[in-house]
NULOVEX-501298 format. One record per residue (C-alpha): residue number from 1; residue in one letter; x, z, y. Coordinates in steps of 0.2 Angstrom, whole numbers, plus 2048, in hexadecimal, padded with zeros to 3 digits. Layout:
KOLMAR num residu  px  pz  py
KOLMAR NUM      A   X   Z   Y
...
END
This chain:
KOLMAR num residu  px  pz  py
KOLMAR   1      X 4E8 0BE 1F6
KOLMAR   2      X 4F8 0BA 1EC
KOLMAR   3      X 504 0C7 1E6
KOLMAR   4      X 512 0CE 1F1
KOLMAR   5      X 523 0D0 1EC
KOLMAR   6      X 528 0E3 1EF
KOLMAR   7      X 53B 0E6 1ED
KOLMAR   8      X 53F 0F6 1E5
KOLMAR   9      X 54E 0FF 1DE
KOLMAR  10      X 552 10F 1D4
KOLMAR  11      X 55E 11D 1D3
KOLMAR  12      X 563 128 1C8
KOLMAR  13      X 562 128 1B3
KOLMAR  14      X 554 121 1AC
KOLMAR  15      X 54F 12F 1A1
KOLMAR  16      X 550 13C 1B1
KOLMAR  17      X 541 141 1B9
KOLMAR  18      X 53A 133 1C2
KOLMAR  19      X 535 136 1D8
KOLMAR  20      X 52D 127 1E2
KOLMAR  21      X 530 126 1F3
KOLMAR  22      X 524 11E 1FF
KOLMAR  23      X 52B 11B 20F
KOLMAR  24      X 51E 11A 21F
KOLMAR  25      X 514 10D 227
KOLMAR  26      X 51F 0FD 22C
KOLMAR  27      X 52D 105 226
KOLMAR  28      X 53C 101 21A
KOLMAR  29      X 542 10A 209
KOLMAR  30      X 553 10C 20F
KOLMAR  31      X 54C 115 21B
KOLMAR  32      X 54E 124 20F
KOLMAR  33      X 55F 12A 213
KOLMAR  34      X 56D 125 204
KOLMAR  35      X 574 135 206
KOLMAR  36      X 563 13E 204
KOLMAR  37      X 55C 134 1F5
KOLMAR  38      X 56F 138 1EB
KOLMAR  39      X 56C 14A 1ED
KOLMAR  40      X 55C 147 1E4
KOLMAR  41      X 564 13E 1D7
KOLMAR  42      X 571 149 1D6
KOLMAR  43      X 564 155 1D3
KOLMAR  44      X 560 14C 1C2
KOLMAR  45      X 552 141 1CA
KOLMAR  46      X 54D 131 1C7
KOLMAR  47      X 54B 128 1D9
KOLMAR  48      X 541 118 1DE
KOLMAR  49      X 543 113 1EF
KOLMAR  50      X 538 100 1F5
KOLMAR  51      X 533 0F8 204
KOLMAR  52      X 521 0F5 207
KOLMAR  53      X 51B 0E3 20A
KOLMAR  54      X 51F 0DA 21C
KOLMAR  55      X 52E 0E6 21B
KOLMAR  56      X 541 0E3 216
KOLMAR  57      X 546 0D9 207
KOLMAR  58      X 531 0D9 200
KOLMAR  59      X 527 0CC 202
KOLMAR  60      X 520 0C5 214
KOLMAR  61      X 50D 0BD 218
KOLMAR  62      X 507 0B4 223
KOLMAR  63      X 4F9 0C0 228
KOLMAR  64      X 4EF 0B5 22E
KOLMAR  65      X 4EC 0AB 220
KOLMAR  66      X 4F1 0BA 212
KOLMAR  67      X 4E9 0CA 21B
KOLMAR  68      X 4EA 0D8 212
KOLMAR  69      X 4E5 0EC 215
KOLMAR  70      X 4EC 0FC 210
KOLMAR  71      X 4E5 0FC 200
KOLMAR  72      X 4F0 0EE 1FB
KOLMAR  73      X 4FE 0F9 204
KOLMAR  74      X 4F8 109 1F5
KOLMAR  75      X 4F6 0FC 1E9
KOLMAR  76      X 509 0F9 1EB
KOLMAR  77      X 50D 109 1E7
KOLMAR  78      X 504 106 1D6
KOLMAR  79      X 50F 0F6 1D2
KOLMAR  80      X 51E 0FE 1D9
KOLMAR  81      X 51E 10D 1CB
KOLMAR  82      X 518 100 1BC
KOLMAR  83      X 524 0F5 1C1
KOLMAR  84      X 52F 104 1BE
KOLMAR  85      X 526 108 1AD
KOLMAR  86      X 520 118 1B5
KOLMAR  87      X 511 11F 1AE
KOLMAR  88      X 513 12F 1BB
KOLMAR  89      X 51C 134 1CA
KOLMAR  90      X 523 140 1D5
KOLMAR  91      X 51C 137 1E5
KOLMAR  92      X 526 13C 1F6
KOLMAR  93      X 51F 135 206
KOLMAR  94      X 524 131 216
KOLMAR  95      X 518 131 227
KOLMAR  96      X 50A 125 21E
KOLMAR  97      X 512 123 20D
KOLMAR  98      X 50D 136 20C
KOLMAR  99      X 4FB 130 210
KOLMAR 100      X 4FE 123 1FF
KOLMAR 101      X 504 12F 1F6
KOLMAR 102      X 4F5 13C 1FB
KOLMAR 103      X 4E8 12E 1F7
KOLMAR 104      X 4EF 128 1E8
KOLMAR 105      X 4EE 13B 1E2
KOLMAR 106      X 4DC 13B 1E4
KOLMAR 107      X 4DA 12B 1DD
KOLMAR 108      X 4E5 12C 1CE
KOLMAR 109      X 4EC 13E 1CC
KOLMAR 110      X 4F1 13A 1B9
KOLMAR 111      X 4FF 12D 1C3
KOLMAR 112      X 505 13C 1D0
KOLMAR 113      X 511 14B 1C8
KOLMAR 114      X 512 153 1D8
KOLMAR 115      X 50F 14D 1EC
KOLMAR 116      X 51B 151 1FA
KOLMAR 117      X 514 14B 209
KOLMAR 118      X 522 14B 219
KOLMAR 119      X 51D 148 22B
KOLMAR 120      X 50D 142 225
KOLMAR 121      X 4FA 144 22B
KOLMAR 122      X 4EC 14A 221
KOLMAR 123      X 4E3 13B 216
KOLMAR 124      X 4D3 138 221
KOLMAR 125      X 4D8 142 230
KOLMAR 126      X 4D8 132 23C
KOLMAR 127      X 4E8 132 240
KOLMAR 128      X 4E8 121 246
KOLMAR 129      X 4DB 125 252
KOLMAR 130      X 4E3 134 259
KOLMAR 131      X 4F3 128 25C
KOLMAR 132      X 4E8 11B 264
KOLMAR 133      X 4DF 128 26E
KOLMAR 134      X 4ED 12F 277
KOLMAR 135      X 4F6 11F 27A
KOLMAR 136      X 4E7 118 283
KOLMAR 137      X 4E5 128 28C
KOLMAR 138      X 4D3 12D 286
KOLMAR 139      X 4CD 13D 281
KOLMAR 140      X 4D1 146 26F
KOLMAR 141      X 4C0 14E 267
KOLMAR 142      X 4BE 15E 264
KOLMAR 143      X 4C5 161 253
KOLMAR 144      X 4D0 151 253
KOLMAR 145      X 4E3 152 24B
KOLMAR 146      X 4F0 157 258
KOLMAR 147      X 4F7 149 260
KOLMAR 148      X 50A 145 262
KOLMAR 149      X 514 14B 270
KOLMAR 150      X 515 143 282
KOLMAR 151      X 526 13D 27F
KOLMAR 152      X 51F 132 26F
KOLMAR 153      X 510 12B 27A
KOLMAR 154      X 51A 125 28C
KOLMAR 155      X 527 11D 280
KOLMAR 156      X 51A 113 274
KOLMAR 157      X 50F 10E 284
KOLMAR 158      X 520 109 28C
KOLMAR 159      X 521 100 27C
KOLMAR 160      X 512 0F7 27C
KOLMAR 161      X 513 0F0 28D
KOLMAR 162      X 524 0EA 28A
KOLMAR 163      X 529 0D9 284
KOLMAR 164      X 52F 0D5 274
KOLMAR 165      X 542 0D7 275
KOLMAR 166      X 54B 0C5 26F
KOLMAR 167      X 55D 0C9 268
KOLMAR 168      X 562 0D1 25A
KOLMAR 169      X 56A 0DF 266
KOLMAR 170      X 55C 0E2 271
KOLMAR 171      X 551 0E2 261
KOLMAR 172      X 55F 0F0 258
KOLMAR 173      X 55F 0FA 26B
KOLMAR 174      X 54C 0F8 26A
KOLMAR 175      X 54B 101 257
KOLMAR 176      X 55A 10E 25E
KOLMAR 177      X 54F 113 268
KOLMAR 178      X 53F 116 261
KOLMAR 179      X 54A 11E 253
KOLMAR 180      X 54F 12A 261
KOLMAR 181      X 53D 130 267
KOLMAR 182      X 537 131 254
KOLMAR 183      X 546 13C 250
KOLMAR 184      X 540 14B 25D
KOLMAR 185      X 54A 158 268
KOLMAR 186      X 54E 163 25A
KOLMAR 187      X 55D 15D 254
KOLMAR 188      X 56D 152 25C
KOLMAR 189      X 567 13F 25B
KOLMAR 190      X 578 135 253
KOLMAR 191      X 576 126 25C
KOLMAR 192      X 586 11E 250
KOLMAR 193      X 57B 122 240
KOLMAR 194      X 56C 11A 247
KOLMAR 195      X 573 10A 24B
KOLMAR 196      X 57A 10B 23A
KOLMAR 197      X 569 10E 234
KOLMAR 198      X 560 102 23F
KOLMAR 199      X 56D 0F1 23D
KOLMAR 200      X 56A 0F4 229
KOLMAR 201      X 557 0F3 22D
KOLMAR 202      X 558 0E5 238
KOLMAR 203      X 564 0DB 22B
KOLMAR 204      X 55B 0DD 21D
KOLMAR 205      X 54B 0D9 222
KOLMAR 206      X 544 0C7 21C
KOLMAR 207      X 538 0C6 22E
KOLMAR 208      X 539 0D7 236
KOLMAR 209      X 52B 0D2 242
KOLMAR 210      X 51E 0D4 232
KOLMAR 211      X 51F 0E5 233
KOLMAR 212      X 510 0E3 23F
KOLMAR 213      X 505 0DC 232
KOLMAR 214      X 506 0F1 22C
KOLMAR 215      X 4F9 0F4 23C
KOLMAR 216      X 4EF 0E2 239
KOLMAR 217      X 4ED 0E9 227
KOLMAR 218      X 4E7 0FB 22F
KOLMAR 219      X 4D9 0F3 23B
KOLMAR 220      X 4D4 0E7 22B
KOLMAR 221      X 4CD 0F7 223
KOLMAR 222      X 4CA 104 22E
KOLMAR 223      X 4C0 10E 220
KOLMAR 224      X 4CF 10E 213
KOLMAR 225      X 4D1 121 213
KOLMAR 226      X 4C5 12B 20D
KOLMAR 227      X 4C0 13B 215
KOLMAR 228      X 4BC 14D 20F
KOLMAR 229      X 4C7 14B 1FE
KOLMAR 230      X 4D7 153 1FF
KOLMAR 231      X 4D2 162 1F3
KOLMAR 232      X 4CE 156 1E5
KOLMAR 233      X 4E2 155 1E6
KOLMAR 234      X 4EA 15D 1D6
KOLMAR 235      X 4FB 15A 1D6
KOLMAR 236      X 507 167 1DC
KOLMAR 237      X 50A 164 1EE
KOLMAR 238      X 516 166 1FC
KOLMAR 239      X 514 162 20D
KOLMAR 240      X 524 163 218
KOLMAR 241      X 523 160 22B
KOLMAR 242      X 532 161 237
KOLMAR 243      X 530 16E 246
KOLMAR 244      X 532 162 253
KOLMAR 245      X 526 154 24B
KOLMAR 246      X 523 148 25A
KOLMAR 247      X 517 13C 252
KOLMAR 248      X 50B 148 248
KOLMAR 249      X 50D 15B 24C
KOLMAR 250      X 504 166 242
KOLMAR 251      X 4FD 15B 236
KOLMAR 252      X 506 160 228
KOLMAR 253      X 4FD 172 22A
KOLMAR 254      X 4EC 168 22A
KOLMAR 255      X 4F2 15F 219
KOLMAR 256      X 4F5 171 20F
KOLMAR 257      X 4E5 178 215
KOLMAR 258      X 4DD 16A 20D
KOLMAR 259      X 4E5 168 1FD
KOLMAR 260      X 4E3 177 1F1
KOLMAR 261      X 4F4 180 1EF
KOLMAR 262      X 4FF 176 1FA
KOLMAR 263      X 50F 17F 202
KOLMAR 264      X 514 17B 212
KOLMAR 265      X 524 179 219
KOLMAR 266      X 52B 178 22A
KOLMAR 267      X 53E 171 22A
KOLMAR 268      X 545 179 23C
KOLMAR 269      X 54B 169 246
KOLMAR 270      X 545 15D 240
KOLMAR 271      X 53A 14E 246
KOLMAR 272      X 533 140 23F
KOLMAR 273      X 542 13B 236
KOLMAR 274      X 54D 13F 229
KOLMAR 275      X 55F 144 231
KOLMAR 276      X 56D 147 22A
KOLMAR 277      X 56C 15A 22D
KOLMAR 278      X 55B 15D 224
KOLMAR 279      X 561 154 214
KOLMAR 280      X 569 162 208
KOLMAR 281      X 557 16C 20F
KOLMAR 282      X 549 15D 20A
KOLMAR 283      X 552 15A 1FC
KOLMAR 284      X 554 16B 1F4
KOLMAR 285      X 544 16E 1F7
KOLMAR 286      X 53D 160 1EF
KOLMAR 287      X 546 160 1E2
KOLMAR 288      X 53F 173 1DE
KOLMAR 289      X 52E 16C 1DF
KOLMAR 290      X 530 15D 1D3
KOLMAR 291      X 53B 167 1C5
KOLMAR 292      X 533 165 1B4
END
């Protein structure tokens, strides 16, 4: 498989305490609000922001002939930082990039300063399953994580049925909306912002189609997480989680009963994405659990 090119850019001085945010499954790194990643920076850190491969201004395969799994995914994460000249880092995830960053603190802790994990499920908790479970109807096992709320399953089986749109607006509507149902009841859903957000996604993105290849990567490597190792994790760990998480609800409690030490917190309003109004909360917070 040849290399990927991963796009990537930083924030901040170069002698400042450096934070790597990983953004979630077939999602962009702008996707991490400006106005959230200049409080950190403000806050005297260092901020690296990228987009995974198959999304926005990185690389694009041809799965078919290039396939790939999440591994290679994690593996970017590696590059990204020595591409950075980053030994460590503070690493901040998002939804799956908070499953990264919990994997690459098992697997390399001397590379993690601290973990912050947000709207994020447990590394081996079989997420994936519980979402494929619930939109197909069947059963959850006893014991199984909780799955996401009614309103996130009727709109992603809507989803599924539908056909692709075919203009650029349709496409922009499309992502307005999915933005909306991933955003929660918590809080008032600025539908001006999101079209803001979701025409700079659409724009940017050198095939925004490849995104799929994030669940053909997924399916190639169905045993990539390990189970049973979250209290090998050593780095200092926060786990944040909105009150009105539509996609994984209560599984940010399940990650700190895991990992030895880690502080949970709930952000009252909040969904499954990073609105305006929580900005000044996530980011003082994190900021407070990377200072050196």
């Amino acid at each position: 498989m040849r290399s990927t090119d991963i796009w990537s850019e930083e924030f901040g001085a170069a002698t400042d305490t450096p934070i790597l945010l990983i953004m979630g499954s077939m999602s962009q790194g702008v996707l991490w609000p400006d106005e959230f990643v200049g409080r950190l920076t403000a806050g005297g850190r260092r901020v690296i922001r990228y987009d995974h491969r198959d999304t926005g201004m990185s690389g694009t395969a041809d799965f078919a002939t290039e396939p790939y799994t999440w591994n290679d995914i994690k593996n970017d994460v590696y590059r990204v930082m020595d591409t950075h000249g980053l030994d460590s880092a503070h690493l901040v995830g998002h939804s799956a990039g908070g499953l990264l960053g919990q994997l690459i603190a098992v697997e390399q802790p001397k590379r993690v300063r601290s973990l912050t994990a947000i709207a994020s499920s447990p590394l081996g908790g079989g997420e994936g399953q519980v979402l494929m479970r619930a939109l197909t109807g069947q059963p959850q096992p006893e014991g199984s994580l909780p799955e996401p709320t009614p309103e996130f399953v009727a709109f992603y089986r809507a989803l599924m049925a539908a056909p692709p749109p075919e203009s650029r607006r349709a496409r922009i509507d499309g992502m307005i909306a999915e933005q909306r149902v991933l955003h929660g009841t918590g809080l008032p859903f600025d539908e001006d912002a999101a079209r803001r957000l979701q025409e700079r996604v659409y724009d940017r993105a050198r095939d925004l189609s490849a995104v799929a290849n994030h669940r053909l990567a997924a399916m190639a490597d169905p045993d990539f997480e390990p189970v049973g190792v979250l209290d090998q994790v050593k780095a200092p760990t926060l786990v944040i989680e909105g009150s009105h998480e539509p996609a994984k609800p209560g599984h940010g409690a399940v990650i700190a009963e895991q990992i030895p030490g880690a502080r949970l917190m709930i952000v009252a309003g909040m969904g499954h994405t990073l609105p305006l109004e929580t900005h000044r909360e996530l980011a003082d917070a994190i900021l407070t659990h990377t200072a050196e």
